[in-house]
TIVO-2410 file (N, C-alpha, C; in nm, 3 decimals):
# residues 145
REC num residu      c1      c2      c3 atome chaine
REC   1      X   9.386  14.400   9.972     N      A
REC   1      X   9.438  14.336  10.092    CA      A
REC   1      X   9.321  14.289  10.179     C      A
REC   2      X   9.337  14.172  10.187     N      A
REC   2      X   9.239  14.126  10.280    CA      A
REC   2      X   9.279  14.127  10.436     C      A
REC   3      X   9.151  14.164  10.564     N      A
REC   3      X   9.151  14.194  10.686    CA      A
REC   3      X   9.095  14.080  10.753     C      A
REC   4      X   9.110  14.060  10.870     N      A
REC   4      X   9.091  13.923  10.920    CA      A
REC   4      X   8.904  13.965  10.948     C      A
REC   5      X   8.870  14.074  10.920     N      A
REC   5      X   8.689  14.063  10.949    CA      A
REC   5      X   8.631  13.930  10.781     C      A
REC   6      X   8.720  14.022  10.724     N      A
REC   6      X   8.660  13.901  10.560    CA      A
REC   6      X   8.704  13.823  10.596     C      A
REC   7      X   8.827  13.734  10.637     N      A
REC   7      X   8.897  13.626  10.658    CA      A
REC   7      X   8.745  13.528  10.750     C      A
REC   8      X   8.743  13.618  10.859     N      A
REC   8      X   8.653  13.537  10.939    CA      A
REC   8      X   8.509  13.518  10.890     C      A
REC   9      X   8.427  13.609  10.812     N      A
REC   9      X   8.307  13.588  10.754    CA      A
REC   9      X   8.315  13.490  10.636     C      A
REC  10      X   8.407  13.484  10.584     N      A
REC  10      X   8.436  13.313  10.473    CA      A
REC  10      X   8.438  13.241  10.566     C      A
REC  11      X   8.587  13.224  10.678     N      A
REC  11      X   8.572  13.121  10.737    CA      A
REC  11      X   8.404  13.040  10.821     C      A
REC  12      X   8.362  13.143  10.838     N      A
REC  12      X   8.205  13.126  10.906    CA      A
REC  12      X   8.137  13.099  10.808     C      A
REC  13      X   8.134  13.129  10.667     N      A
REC  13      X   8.018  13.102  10.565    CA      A
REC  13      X   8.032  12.935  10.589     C      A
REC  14      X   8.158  12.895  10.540     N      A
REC  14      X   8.203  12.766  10.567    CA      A
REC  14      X   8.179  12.685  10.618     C      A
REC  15      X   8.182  12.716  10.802     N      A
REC  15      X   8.125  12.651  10.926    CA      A
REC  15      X   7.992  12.650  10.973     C      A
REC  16      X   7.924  12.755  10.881     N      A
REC  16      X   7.792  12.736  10.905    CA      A
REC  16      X   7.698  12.671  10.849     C      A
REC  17      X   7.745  12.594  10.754     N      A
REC  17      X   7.714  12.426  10.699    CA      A
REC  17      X   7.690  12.372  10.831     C      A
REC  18      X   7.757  12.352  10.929     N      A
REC  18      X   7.743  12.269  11.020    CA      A
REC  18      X   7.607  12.298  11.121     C      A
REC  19      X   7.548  12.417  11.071     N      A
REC  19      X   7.401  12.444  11.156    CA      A
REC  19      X   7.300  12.329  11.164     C      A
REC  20      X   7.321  12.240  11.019     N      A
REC  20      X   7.197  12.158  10.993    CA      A
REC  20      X   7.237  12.047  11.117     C      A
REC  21      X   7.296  12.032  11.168     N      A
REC  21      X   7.284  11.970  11.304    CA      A
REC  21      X   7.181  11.990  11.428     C      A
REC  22      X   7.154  12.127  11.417     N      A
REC  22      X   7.054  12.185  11.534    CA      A
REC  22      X   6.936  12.260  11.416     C      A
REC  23      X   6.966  12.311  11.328     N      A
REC  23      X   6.887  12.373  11.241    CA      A
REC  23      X   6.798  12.330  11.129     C      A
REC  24      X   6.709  12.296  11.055     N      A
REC  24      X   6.651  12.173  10.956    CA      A
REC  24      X   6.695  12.321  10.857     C      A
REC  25      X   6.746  12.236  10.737     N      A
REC  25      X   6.819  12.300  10.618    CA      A
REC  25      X   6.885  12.391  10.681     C      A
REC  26      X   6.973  12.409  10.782     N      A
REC  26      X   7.127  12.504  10.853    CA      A
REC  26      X   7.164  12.495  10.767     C      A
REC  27      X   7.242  12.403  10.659     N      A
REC  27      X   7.373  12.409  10.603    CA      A
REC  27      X   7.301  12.485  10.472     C      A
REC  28      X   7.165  12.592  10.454     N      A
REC  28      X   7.158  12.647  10.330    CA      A
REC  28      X   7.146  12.751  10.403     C      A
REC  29      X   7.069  12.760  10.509     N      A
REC  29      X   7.011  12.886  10.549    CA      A
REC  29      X   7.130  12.951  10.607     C      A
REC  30      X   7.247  12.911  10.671     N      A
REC  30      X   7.351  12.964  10.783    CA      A
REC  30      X   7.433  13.025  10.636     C      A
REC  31      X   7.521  12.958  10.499     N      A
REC  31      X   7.590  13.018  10.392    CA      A
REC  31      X   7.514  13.137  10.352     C      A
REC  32      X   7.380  13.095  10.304     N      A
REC  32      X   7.297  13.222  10.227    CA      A
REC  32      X   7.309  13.342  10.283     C      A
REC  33      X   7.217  13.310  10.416     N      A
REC  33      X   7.249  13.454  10.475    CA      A
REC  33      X   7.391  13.523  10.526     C      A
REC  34      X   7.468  13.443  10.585     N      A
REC  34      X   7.574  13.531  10.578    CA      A
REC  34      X   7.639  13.572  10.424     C      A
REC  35      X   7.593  13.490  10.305     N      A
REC  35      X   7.691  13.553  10.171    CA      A
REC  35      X   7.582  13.675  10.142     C      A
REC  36      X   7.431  13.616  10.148     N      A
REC  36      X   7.393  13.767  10.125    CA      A
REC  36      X   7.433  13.898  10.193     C      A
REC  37      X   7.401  13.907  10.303     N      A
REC  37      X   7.453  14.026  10.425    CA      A
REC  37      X   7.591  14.117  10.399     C      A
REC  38      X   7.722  14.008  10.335     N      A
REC  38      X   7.855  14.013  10.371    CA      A
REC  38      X   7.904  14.024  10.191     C      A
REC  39      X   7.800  13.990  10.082     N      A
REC  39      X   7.887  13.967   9.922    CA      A
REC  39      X   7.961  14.075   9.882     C      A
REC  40      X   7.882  14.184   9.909     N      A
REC  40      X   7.936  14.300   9.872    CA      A
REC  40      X   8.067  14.403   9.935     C      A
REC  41      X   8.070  14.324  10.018     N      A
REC  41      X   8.189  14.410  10.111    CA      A
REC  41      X   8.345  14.333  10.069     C      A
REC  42      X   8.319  14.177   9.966     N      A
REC  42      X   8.458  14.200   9.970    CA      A
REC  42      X   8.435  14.081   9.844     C      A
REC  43      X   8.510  14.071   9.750     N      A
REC  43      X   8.529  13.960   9.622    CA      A
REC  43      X   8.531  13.864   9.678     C      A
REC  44      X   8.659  13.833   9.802     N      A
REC  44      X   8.661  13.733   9.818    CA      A
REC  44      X   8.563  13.637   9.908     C      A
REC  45      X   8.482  13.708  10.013     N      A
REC  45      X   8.354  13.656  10.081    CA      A
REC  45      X   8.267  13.612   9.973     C      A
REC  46      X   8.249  13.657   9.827     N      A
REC  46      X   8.145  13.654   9.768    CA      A
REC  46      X   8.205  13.514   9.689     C      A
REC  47      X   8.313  13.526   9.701     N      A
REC  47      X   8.395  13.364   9.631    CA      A
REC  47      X   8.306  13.283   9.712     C      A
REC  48      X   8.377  13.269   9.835     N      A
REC  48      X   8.348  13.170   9.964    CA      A
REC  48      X   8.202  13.158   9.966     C      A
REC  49      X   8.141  13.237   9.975     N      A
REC  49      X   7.986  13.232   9.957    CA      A
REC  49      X   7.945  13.150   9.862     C      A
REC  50      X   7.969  13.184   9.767     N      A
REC  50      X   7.925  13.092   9.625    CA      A
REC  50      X   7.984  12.944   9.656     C      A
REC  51      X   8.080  12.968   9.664     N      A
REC  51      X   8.135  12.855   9.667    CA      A
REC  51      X   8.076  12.721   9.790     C      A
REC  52      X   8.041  12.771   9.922     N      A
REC  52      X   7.976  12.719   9.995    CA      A
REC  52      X   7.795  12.695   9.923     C      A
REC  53      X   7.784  12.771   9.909     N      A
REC  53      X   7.654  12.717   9.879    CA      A
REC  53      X   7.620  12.640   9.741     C      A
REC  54      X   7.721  12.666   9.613     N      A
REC  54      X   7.739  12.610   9.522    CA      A
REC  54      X   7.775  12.400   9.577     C      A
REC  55      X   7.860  12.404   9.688     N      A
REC  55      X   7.892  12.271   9.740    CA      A
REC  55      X   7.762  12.209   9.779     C      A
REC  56      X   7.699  12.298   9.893     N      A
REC  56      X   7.602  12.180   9.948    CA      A
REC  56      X   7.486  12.153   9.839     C      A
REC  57      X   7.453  12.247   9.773     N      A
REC  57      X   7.363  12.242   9.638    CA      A
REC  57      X   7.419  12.101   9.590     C      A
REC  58      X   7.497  12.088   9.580     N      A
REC  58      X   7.578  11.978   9.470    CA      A
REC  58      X   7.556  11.861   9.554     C      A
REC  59      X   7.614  11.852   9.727     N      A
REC  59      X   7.601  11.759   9.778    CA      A
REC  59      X   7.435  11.697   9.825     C      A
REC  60      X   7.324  11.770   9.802     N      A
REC  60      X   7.213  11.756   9.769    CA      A
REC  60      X   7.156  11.691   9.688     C      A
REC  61      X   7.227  11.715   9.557     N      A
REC  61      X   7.178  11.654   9.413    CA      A
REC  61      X   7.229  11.514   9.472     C      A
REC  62      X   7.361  11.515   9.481     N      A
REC  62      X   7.411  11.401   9.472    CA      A
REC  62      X   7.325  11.284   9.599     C      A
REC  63      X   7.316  11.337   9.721     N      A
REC  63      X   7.271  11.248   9.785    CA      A
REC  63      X   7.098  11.211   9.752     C      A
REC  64      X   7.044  11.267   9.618     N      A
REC  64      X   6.910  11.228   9.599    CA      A
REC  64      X   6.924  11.153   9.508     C      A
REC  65      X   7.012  11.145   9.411     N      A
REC  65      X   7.060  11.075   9.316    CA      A
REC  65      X   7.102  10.948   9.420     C      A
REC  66      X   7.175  10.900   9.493     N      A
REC  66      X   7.202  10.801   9.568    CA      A
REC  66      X   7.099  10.739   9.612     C      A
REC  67      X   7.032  10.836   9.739     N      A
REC  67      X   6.867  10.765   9.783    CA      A
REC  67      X   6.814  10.702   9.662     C      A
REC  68      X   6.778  10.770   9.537     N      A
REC  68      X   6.692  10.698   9.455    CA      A
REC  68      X   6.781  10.567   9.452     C      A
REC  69      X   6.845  10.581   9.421     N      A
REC  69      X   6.937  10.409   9.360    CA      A
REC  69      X   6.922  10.345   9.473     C      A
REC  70      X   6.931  10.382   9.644     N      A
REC  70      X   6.945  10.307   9.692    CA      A
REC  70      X   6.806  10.218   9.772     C      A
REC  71      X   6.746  10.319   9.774     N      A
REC  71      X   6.605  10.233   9.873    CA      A
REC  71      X   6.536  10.164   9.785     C      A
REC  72      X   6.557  10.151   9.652     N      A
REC  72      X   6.454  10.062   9.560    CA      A
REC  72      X   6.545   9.880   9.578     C      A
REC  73      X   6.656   9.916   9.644     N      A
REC  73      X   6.732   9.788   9.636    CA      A
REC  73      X   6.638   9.725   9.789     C      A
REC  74      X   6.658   9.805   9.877     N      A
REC  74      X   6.610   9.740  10.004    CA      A
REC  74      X   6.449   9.735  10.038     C      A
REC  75      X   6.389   9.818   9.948     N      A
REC  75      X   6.247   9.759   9.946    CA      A
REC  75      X   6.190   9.657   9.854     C      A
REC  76      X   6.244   9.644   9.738     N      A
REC  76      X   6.208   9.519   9.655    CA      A
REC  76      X   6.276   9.420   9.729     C      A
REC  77      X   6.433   9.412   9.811     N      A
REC  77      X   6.441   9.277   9.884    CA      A
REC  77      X   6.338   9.258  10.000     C      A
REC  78      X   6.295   9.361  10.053     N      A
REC  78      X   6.194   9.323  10.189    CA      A
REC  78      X   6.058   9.275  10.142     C      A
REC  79      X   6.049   9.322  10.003     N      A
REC  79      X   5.877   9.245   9.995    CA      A
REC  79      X   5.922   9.167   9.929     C      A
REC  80      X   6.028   9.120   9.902     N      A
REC  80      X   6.028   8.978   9.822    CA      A
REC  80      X   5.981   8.894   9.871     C      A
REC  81      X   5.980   8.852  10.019     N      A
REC  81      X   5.925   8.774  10.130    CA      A
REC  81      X   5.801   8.749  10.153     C      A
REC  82      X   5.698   8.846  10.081     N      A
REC  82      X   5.566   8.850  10.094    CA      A
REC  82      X   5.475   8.788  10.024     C      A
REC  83      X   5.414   8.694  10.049     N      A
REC  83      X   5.344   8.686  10.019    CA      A
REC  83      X   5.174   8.697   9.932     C      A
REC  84      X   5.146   8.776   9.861     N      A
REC  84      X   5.048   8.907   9.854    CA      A
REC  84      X   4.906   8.834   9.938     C      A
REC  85      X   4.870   8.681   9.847     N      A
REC  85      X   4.766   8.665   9.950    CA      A
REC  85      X   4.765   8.597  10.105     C      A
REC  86      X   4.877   8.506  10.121     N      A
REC  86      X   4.883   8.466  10.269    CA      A
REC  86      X   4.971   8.586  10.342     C      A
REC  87      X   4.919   8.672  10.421     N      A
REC  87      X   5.021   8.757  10.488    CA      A
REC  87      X   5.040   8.707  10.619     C      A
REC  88      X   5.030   8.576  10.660     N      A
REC  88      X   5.122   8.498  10.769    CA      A
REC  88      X   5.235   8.442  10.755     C      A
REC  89      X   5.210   8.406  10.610     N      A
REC  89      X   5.381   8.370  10.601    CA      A
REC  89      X   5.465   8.437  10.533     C      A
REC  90      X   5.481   8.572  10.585     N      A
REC  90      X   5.565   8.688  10.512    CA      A
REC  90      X   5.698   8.618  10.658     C      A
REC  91      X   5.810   8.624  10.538     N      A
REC  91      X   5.945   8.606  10.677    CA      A
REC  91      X   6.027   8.720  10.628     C      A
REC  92      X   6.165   8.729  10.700     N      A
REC  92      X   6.263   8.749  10.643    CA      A
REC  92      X   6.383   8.694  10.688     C      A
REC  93      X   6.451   8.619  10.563     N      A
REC  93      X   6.556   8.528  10.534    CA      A
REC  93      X   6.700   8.604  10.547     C      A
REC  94      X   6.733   8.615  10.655     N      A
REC  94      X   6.893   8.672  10.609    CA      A
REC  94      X   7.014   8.569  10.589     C      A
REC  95      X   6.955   8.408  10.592     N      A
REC  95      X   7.070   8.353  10.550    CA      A
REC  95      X   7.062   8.347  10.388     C      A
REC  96      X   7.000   8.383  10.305     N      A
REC  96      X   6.951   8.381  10.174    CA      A
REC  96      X   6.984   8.510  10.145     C      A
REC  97      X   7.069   8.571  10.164     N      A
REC  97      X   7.120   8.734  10.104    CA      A
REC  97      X   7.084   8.726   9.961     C      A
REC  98      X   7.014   8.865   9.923     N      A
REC  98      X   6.961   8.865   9.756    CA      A
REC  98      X   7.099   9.007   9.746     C      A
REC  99      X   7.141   8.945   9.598     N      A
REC  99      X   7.248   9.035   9.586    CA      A
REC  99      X   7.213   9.215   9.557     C      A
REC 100      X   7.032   9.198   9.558     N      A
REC 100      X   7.054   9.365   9.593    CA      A
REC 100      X   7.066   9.424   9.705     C      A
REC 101      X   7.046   9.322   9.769     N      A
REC 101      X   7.088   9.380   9.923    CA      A
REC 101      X   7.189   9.405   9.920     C      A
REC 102      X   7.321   9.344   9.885     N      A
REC 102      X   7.476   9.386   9.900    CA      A
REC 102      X   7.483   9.498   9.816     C      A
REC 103      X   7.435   9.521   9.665     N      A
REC 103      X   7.444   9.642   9.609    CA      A
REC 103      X   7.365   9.764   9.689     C      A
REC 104      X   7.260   9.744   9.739     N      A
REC 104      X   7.183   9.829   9.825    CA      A
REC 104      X   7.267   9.865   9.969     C      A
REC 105      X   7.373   9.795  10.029     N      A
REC 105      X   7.467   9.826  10.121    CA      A
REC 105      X   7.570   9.863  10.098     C      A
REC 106      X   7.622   9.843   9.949     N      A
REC 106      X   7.761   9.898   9.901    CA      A
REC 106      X   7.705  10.052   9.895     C      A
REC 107      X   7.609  10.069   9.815     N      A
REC 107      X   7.574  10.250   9.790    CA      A
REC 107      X   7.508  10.292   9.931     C      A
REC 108      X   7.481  10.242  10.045     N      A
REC 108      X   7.474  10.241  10.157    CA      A
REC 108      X   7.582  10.345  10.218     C      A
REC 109      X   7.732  10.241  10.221     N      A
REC 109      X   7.837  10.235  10.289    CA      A
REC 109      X   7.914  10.388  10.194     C      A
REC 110      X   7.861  10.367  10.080     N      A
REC 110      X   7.921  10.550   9.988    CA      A
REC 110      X   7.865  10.648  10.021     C      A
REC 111      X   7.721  10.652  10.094     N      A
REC 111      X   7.659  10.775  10.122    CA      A
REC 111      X   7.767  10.796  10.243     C      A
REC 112      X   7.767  10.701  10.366     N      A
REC 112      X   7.834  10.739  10.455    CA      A
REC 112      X   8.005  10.791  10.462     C      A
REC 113      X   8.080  10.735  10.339     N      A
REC 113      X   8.205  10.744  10.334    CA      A
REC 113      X   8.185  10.952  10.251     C      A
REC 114      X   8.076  10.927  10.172     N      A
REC 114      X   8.071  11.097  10.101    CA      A
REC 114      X   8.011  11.179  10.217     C      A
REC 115      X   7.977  11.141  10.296     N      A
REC 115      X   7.923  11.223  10.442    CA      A
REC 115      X   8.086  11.270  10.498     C      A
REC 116      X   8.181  11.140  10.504     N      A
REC 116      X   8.269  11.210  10.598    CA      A
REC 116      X   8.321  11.278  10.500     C      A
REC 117      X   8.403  11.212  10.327     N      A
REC 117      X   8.435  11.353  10.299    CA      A
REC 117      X   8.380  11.479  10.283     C      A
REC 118      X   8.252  11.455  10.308     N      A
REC 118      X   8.195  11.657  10.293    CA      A
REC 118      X   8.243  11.717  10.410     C      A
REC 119      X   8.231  11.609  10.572     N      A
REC 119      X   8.256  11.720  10.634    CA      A
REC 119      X   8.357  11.736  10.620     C      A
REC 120      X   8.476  11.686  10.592     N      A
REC 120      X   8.638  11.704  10.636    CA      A
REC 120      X   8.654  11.827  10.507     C      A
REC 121      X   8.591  11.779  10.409     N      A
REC 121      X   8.586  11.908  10.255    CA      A
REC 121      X   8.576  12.074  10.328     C      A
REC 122      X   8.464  12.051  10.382     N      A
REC 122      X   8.418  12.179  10.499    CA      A
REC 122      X   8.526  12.245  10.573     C      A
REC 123      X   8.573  12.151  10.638     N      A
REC 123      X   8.691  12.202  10.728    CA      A
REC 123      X   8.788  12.236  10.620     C      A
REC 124      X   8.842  12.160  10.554     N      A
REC 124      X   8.955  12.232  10.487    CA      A
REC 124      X   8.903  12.331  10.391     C      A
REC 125      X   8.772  12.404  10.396     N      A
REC 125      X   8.733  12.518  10.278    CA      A
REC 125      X   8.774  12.605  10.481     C      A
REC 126      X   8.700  12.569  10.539     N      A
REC 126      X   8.695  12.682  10.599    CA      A
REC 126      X   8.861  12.734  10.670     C      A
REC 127      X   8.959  12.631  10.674     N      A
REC 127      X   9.089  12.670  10.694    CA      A
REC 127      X   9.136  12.753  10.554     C      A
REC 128      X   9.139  12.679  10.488     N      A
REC 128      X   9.199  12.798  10.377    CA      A
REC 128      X   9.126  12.934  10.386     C      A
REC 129      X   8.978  12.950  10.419     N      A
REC 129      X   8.940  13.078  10.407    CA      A
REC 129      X   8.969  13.186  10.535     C      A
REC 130      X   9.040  13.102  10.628     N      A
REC 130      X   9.104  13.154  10.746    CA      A
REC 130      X   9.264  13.232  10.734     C      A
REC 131      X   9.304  13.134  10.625     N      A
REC 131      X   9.444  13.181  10.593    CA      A
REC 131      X   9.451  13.286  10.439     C      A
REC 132      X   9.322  13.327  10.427     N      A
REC 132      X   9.297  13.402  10.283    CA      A
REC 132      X   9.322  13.348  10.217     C      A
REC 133      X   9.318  13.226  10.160     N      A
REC 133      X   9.340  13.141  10.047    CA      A
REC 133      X   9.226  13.157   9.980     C      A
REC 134      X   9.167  13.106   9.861     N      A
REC 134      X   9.040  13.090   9.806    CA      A
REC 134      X   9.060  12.947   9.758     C      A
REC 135      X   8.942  12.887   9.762     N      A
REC 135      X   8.933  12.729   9.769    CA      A
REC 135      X   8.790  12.704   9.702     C      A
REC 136      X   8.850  12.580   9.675     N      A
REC 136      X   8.728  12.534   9.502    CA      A
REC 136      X   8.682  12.386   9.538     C      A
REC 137      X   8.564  12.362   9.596     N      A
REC 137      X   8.502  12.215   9.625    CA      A
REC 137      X   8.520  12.143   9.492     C      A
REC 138      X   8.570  12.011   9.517     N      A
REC 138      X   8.611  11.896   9.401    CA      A
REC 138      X   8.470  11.866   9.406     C      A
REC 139      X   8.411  11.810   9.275     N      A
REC 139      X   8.307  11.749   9.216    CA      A
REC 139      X   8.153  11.859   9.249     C      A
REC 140      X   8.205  11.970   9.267     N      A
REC 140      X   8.096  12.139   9.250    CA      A
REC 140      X   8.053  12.141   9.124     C      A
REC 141      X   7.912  12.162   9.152     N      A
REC 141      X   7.872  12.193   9.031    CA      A
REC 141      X   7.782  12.357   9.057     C      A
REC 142      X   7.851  12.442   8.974     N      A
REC 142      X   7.834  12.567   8.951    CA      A
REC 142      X   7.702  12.655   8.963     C      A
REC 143      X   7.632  12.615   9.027     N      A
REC 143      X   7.481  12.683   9.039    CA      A
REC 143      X   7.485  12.864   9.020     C      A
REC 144      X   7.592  12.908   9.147     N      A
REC 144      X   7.591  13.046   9.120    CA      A
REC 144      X   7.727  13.096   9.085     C      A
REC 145      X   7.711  13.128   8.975     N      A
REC 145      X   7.890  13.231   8.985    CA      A
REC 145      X   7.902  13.367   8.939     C      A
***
């Protein structure tokens, strides 16, 4: 039987993703330590634990995997303009859109749309872990179990 002290230390493993706002790497350091401190006192904290830190791990990979694809689009369009030996007449043309720029703004516009679903992902891990549910991040990849 679960007690609302476990209820609330999942729900907090959860919400403390949201440190990296005030904290540089919060959203590893705020899960870790509370799953370390708290794993052993109950299965299901040690779910939520994993499970939180198993997510942002994942949402990590994924957003370096993105960066790479994406800044090679917007720096090969910005020196396209250059010149190598006259560097006075370096411009930049935005009525001449180069179509990696639009591919370089489409994977742009996905980092930001996978930003909001992580946080809203967040919130609904940390409601279910409020209502003792146990809850499983879509597209997790398994680091600790």
């Amino acid at each position: 039987m679960l007690d609302k002290h476990q209820k609330n230390i999942a729900t907090f493993i959860h919400l403390s993703t949201f440190s990296r706002f005030v904290i540089p790497f919060g959203n590893f350091l705020g899960p870790i330590i509370l799953w370390i401190t708290n794993k052993d006192k109950s299965e299901f904290i040690d779910a939520h634990g994993k499970q939180a830190i198993n997510f942002q791990i994942s949402i990590l990979l994924y957003a370096i995997i993105l960066g790479t694809l994406t800044i090679p689009f917007f720096v090969f369009k910005l020196f396209s303009g250059i010149d190598f030996i006259d560097f006075n007449g370096f411009h930049f043309d935005f009525h001449s859109a180069s179509p990696l720029l639009f591919v370089g703004g489409f994977l742009g516009v996905l980092a930001v749309i996978g930003f909001i679903i992580e946080l809203v992902l967040i919130i609904v891990a940390s409601l279910k872990a409020r209502d003792g549910e146990y809850y499983q991040y879509p597209l997790t990849i398994n680091f600790l179990k």
